[in-house]
C-alpha positions in Angstrom: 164.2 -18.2 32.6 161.4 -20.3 33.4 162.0 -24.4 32.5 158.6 -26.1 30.8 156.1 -27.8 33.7 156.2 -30.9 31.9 158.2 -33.7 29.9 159.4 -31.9 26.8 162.6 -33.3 25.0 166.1 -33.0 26.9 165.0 -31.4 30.0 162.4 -33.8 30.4 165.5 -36.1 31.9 166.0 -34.5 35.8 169.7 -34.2 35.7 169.8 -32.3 32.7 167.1 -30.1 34.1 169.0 -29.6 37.3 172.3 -28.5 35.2 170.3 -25.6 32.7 168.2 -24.5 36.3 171.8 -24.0 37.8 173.6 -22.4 34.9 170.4 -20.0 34.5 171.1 -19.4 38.2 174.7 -18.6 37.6 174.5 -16.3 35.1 177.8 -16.7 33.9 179.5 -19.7 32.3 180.8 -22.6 34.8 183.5 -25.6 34.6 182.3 -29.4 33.9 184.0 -30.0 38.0 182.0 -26.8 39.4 178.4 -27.9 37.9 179.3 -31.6 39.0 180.5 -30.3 42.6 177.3 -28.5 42.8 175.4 -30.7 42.0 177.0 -33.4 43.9 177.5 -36.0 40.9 180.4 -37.9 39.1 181.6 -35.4 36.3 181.8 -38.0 33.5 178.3 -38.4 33.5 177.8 -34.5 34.1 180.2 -34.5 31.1 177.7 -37.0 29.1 174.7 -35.0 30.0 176.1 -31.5 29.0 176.8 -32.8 26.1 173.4 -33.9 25.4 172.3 -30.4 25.8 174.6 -28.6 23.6 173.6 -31.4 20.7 170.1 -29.8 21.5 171.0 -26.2 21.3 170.2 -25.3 24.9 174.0 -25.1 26.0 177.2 -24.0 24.5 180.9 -25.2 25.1 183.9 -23.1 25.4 187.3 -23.9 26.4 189.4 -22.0 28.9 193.3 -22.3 29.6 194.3 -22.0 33.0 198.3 -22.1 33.3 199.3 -25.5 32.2 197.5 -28.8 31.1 194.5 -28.9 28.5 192.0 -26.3 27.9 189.0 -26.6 30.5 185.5 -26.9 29.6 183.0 -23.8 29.8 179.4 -24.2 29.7 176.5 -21.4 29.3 172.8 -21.3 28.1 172.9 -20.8 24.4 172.0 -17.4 23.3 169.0 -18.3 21.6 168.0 -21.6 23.7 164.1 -22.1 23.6 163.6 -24.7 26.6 161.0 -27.4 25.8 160.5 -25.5 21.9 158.8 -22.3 23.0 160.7 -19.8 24.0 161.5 -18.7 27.5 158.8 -16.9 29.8 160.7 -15.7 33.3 157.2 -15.0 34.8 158.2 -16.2 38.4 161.0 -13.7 38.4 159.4 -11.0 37.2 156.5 -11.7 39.5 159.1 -11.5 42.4 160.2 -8.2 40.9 157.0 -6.8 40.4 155.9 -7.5 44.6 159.3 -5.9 45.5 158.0 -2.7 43.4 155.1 -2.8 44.6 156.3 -3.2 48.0 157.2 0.6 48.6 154.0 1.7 47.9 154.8 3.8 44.9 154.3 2.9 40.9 155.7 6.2 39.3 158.1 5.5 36.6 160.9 6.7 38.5 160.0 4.6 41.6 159.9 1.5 39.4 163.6 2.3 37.8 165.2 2.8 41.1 163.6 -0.8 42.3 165.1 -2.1 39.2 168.5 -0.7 39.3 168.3 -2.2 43.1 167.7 -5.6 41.3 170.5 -5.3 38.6 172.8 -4.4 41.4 171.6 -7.7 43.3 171.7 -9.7 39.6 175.1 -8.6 38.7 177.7 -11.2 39.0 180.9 -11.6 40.4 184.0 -10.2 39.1 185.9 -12.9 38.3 188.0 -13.4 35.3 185.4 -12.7 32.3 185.5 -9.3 31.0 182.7 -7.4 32.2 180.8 -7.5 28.6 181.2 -10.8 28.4 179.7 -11.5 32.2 176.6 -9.0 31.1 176.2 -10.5 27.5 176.1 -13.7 30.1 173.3 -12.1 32.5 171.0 -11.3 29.1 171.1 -14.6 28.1 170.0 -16.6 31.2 167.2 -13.9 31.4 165.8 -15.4 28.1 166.9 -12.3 26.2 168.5 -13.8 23.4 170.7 -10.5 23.1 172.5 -10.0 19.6 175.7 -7.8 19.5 175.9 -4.8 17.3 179.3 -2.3 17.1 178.4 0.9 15.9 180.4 3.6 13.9 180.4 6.3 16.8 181.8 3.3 19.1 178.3 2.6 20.8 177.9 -0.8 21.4 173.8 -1.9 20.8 172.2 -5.5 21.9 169.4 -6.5 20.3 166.8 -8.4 22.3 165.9 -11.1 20.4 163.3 -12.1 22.8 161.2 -10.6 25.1 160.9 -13.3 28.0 157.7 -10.6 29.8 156.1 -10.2 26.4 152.2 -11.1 27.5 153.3 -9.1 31.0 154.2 -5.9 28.6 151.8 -5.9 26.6 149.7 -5.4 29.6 151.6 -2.1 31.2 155.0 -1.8 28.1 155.7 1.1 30.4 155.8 -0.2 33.7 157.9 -3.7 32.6 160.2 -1.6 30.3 160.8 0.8 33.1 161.8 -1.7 35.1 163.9 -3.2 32.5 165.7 -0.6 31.9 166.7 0.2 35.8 167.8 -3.0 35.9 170.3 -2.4 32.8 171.6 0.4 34.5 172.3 -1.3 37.6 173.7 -4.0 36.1 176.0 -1.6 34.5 176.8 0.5 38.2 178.2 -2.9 39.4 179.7 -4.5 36.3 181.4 -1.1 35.0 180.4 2.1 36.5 182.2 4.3 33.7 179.7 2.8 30.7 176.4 4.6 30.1 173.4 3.5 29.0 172.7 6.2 26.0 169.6 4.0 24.4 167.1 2.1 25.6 164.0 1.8 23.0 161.1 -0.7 23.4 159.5 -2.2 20.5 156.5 -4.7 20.6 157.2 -7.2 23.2 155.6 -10.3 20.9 157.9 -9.0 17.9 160.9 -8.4 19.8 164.1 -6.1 19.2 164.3 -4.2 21.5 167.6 -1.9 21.9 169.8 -1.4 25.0 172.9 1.0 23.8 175.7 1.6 25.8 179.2 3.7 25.5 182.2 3.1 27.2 184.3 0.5 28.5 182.1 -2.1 27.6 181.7 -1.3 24.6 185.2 -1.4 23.7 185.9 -4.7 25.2 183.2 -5.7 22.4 185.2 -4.3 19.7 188.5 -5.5 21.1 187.1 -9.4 21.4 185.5 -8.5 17.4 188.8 -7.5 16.4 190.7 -10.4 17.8 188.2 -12.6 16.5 188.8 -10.9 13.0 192.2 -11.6 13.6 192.2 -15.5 13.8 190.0 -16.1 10.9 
């Protein structure tokens, strides 16, 4: 997710910058004490500054109990965060991509997909103590994604891009970006959880948005399981 070039509302202030570059980075959500030991600062103003970008809608807050004492603080990117008002682009990273496809010497749709499950392998984060779903809802969203959730009768679980972050890249060559869009969902998936397939992938027009990604398996019933607990508490 590419931040703007220039002053533009919260992330025109450096610190705050610094904290949505790393969580992007991440790819998964972080403690107040792990973004402050990062980034080598005090974590009550780290605290004050996180803050700042959640009341802007570029960060969300979470609370996680570890054992005893309060509830610790998670941060992650907002599903739908638009940085400076416009929303996100990801051109440098895709350019990096694109070289390492190109690199090989060979363009065929089946080259591309094997470069990009090689990259969602790479991308894929850490195990940790997130369900895997979670972790890859996670990975969508610092890609500038803005995935949406959808449980489907037969048990597929669908996202629905929201955003396409390469739009003025696919409407150049749709095939060649959504190829390797789509290797890098599936090796995402051969790290994160090997027993979920990817059953649908279907572009749609990169300025409109929506694309699909549909998936069976575990992940998809960790999606229903955290649906029906939520369904639970209300």
């Amino acid at each position: 997710m590419d931040l703007p070039t220039g002053p533009s509302g919260p992330l025109a202030q450096p610190t705050r910058a610094q904290l949505f570059k790393l969580l992007d980075e991440l790819r998964r959500p972080a403690g107040t004490e792990e973004l402050a030991d990062r980034l080598e600062l005090h974590r009550n103003g780290v605290r004050v500054h996180l803050e700042r970008l959640r009341e802007a809608g570029l960060v969300v807050r979470d609370s996680s109990r570890q054992g005893r004492g309060r509830p610790r603080d998670m941060w992650s990117i907002a599903p739908d965060a638009s940085p400076g008002g416009d929303p996100p682009t990801g051109y440098a990273t895709l350019g990096r991509w694109l070289t390492r496809v190109l690199a090989g010497g060979k363009t065929s749709q089946r080259a591309v997909e094997t470069v990009g499950r090689e990259i969602g392998r790479d991308l894929a984060p850490d195990g940790g103590a997130a369900k895997a779903e979670r972790q890859l809802h996670e990975v969508f969203i610092a890609m500038g994604f803005q995935p949406r959730r959808q449980l489907g009768a037969e048990g597929e679980l669908t996202y629905c891009l929201c955003n396409c972050p390469y739009r003025d890249a696919a409407s150049e060559s749709q095939a060649v970006v959504c190829t390797l869009h789509r290797g890098i969902t599936r090796g995402l998936l051969e790290a994160m959880a090997p027993s979920t397939k990817l059953t649908g992938f279907v572009p749609r027009d990169p300025y409109a948005a929506g694309c699909l990604v549909e998936m069976k398996g575990d992940l998809a019933e960790q999606a229903a399981a955290d649906v029906a607990t939520t369904d639970a508490g209300d």
